[in-house]
Biotite code that builds the C-alpha atoms (Angstrom):
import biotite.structure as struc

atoms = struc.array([
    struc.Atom([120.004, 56.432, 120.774], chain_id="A", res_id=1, res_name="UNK", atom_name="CA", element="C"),
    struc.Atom([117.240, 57.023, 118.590], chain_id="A", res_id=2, res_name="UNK", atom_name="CA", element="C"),
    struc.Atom([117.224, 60.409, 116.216], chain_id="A", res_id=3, res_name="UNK", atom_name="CA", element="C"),
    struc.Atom([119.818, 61.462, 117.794], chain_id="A", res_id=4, res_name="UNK", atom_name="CA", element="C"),
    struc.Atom([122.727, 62.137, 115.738], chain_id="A", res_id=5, res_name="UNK", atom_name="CA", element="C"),
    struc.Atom([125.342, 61.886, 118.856], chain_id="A", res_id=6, res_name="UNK", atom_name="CA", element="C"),
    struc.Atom([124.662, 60.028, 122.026], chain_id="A", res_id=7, res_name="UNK", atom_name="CA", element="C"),
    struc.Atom([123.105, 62.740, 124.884], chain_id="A", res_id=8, res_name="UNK", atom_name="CA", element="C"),
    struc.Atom([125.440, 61.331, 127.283], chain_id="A", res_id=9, res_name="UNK", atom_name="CA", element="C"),
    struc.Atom([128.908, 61.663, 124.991], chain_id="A", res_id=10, res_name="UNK", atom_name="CA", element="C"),
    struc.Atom([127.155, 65.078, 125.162], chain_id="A", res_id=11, res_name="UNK", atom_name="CA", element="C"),
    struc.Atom([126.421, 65.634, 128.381], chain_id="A", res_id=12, res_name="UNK", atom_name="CA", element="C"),
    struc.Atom([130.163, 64.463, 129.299], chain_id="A", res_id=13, res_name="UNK", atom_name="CA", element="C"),
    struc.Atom([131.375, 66.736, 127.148], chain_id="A", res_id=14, res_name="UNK", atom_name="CA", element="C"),
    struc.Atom([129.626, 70.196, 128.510], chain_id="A", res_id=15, res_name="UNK", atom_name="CA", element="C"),
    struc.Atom([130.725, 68.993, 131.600], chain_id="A", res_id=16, res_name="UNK", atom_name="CA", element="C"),
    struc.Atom([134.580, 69.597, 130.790], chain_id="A", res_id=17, res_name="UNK", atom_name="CA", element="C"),
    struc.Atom([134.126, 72.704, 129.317], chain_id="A", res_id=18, res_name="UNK", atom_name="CA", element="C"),
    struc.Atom([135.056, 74.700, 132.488], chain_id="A", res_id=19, res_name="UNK", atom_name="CA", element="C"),
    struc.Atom([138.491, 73.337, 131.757], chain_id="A", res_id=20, res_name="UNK", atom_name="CA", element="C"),
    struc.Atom([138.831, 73.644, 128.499], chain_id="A", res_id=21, res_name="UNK", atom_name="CA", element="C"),
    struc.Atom([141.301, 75.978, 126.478], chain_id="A", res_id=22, res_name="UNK", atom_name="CA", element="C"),
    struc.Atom([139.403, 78.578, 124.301], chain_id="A", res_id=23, res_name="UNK", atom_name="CA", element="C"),
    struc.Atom([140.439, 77.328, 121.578], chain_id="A", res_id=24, res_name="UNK", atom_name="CA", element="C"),
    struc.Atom([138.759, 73.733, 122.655], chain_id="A", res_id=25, res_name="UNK", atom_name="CA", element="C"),
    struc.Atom([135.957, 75.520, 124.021], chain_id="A", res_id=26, res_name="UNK", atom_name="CA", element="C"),
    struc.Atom([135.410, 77.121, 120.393], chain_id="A", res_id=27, res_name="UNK", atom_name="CA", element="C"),
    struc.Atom([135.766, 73.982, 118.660], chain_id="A", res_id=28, res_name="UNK", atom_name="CA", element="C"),
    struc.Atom([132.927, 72.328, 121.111], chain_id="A", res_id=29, res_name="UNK", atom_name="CA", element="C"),
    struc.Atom([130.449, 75.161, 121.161], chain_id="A", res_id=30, res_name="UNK", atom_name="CA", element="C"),
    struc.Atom([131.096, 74.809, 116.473], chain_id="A", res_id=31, res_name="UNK", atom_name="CA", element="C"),
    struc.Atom([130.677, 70.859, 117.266], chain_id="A", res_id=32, res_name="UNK", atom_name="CA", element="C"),
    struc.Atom([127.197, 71.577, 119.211], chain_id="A", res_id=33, res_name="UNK", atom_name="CA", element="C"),
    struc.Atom([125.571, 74.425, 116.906], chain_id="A", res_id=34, res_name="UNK", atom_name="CA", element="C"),
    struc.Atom([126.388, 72.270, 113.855], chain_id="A", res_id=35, res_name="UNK", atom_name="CA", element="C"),
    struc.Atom([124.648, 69.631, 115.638], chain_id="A", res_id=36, res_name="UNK", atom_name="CA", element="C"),
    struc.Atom([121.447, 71.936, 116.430], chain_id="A", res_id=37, res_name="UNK", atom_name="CA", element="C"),
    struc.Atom([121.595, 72.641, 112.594], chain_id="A", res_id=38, res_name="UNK", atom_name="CA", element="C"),
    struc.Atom([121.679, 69.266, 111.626], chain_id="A", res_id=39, res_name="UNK", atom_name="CA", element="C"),
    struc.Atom([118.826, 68.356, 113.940], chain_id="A", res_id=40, res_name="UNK", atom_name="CA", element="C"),
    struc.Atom([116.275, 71.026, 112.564], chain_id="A", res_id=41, res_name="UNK", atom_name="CA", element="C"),
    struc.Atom([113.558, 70.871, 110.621], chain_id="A", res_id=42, res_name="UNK", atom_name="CA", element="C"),
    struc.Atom([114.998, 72.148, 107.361], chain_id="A", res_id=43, res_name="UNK", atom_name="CA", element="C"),
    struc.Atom([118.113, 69.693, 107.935], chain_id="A", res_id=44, res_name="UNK", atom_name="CA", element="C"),
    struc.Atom([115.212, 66.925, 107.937], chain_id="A", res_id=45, res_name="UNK", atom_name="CA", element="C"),
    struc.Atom([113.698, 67.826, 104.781], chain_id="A", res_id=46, res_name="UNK", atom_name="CA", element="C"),
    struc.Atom([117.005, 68.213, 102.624], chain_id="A", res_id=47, res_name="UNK", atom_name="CA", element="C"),
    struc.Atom([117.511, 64.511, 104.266], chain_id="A", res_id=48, res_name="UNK", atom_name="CA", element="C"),
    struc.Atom([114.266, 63.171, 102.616], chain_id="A", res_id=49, res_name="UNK", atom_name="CA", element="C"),
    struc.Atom([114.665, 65.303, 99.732], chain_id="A", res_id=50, res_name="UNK", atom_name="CA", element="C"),
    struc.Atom([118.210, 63.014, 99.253], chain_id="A", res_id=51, res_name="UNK", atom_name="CA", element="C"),
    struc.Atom([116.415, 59.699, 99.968], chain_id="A", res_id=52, res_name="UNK", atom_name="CA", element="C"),
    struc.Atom([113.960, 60.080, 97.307], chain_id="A", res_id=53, res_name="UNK", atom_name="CA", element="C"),
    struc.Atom([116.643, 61.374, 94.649], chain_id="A", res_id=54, res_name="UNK", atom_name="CA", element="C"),
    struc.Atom([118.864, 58.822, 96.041], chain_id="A", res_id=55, res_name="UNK", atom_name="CA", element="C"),
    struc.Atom([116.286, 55.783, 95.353], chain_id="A", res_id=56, res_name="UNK", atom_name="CA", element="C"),
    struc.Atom([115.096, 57.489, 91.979], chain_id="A", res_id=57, res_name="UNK", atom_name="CA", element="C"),
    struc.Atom([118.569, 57.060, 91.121], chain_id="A", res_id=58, res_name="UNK", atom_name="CA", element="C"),
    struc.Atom([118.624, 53.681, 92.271], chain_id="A", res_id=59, res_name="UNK", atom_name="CA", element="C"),
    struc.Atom([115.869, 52.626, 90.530], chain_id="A", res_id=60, res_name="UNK", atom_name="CA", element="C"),
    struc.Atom([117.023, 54.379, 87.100], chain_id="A", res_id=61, res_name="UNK", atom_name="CA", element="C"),
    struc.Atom([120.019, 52.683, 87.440], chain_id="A", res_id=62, res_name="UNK", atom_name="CA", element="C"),
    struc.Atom([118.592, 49.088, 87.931], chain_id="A", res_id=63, res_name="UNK", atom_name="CA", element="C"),
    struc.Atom([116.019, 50.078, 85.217], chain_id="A", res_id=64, res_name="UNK", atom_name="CA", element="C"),
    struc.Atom([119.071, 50.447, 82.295], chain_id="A", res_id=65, res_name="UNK", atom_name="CA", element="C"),
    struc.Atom([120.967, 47.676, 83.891], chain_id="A", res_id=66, res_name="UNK", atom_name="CA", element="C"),
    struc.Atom([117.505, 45.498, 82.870], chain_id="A", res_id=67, res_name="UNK", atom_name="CA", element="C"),
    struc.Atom([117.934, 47.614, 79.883], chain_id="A", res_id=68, res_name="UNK", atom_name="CA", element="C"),
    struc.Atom([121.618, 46.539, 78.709], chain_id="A", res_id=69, res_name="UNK", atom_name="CA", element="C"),
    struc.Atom([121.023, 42.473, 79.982], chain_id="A", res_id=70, res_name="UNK", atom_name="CA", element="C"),
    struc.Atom([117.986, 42.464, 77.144], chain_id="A", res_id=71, res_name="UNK", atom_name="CA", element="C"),
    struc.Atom([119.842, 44.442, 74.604], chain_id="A", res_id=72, res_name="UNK", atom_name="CA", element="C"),
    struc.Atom([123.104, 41.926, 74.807], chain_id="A", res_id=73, res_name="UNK", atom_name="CA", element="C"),
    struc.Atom([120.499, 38.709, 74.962], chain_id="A", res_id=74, res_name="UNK", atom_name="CA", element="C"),
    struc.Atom([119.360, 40.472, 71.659], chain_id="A", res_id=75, res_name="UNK", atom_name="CA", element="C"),
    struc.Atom([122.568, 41.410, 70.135], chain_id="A", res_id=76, res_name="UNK", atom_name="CA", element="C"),
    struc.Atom([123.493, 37.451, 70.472], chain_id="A", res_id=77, res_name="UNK", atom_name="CA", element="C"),
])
């Protein structure tokens, strides 16, 4: 599957059916695939990376105070 966020084939399976869809399925699915296109752009990309690297800053503050408390407690014996 690769980058992709959802299998081409569930896709593929799924514009199939549209010709008997309701409207209001066929709004829901046309929502589902432009979300999709959003989520697969460039921009969508960055903010993703932009995340990673807050999320592992984070990480690593977090393990850095949790050093932090285990010396202070060894020292506070």
């Amino acid at each position: 599957m690769g980058d992709h966020i959802v299998d081409p084939n569930l896709l593929a399976v799924i514009q199939s059916l549209k010709p008997y869809m309701s409207s209001r399925a066929l709004q829901c699915t046309e929502l589902a695939e432009t979300l999709l296109e959003v989520l697969a752009s460039e921009e969508a990309r960055r903010v993703q990376e932009k995340l990673r690297n807050l999320r592992a800053e984070y990480k690593q503050t977090i393990q850095a105070s949790g050093l932090q408390k285990k010396e202070f407690r060894k020292n506070d014996k």
